[in-house]
Every structure is written in structure tokens, then in C-alpha cells.
C-alpha positions as CSV (number, residue, x, y, z in Angstrom):
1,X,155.5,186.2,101.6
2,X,154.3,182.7,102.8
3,X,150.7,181.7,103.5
4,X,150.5,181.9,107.0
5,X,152.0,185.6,107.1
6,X,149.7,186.4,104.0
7,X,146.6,185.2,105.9
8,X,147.8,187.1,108.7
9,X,148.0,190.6,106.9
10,X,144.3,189.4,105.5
11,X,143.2,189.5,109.0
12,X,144.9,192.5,109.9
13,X,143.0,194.5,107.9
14,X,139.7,193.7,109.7
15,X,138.6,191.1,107.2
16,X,137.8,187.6,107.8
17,X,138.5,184.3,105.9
18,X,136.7,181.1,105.2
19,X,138.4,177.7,103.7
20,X,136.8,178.6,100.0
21,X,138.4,182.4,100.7
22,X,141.7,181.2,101.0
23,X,141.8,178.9,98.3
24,X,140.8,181.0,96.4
25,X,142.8,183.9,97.3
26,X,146.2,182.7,98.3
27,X,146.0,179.1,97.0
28,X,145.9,177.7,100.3
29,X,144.7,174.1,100.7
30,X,145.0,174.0,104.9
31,X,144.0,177.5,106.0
32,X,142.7,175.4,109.8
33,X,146.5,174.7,109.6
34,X,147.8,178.4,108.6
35,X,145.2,179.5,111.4
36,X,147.1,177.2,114.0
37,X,150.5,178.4,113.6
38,X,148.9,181.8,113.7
39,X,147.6,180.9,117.4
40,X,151.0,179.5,118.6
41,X,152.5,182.7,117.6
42,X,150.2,184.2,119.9
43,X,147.5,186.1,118.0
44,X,144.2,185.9,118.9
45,X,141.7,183.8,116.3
46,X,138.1,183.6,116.9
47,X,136.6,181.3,114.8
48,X,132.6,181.3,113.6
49,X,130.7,178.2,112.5
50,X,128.7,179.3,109.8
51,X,125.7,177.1,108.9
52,X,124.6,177.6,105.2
53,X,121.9,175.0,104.3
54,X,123.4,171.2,104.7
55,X,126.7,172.5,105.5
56,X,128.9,173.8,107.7
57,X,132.4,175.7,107.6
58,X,134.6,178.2,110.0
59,X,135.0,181.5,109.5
60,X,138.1,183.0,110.9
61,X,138.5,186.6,112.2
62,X,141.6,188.7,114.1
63,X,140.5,189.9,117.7
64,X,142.1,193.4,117.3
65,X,143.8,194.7,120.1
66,X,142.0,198.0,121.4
67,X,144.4,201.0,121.3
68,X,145.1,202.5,124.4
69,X,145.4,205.8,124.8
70,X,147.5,207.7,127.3
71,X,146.1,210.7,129.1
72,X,147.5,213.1,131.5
């Protein structure tokens, strides 16, 4: 499985992912990059600036889709 579909099942599970996370999780030097192709193919990214001290970084996370239910 490449990064990009790795990160993807990551965030599929409800979890989210910072630059540090997916270093050190999948070995992934570029995750704003992974993240991009992820939004060209359509999935919906929100991304969190998280302010900790001096710095700064993004946190990603997956906008889940509700499930709709059908009633009759």
C-alpha cells in the first residue's frame, strides 16, 4: 500500500494526523503533499492549525460522510 492510500485508511478510521505522526508512522516526509492528492481525488480534508508554544503545525482530519438512512 503507498503513502497516500495508507494515510487515507488512517483517516478513515476517525483519526487524525500531524507532520511528526506521519513520519513517524508511515515514514512519510511530505504528508501536506499526500494530503493534496487526497483532495484532488475528492475527499474532504479539514485541516487545524495547532499552536503549541512558538510553533505552529496542521493537523489533518477526514470529514466523514453522514450515513443516510432510508425510511418508508
Amino acid at each position: 500500500m503507498n503513502q497516500t492510500a495508507t494515510i487515507l485508511d488512517h483517516l478513515s478510521s476517525g483519526k487524525t494526523i500531524t507532520p511528526i505522526d506521519a513520519l513517524n508512522e508511515f515514514g512519510c516526509f511530505r504528508l501536506a503533499a499526500r494530503i493534496g492528492e487526497l483532495r484532488q481525488m475528492g475527499h474532504d480534508i479539514k485541516t487545524t492549525i495547532i499552536h503549541d508554544g512558538g510553533s505552529s503545525f496542521a493537523q489533518y482530519s477526514l470529514q466523514l460522510q453522514p450515513e443516510f438512512q432510508l425510511t418508508a
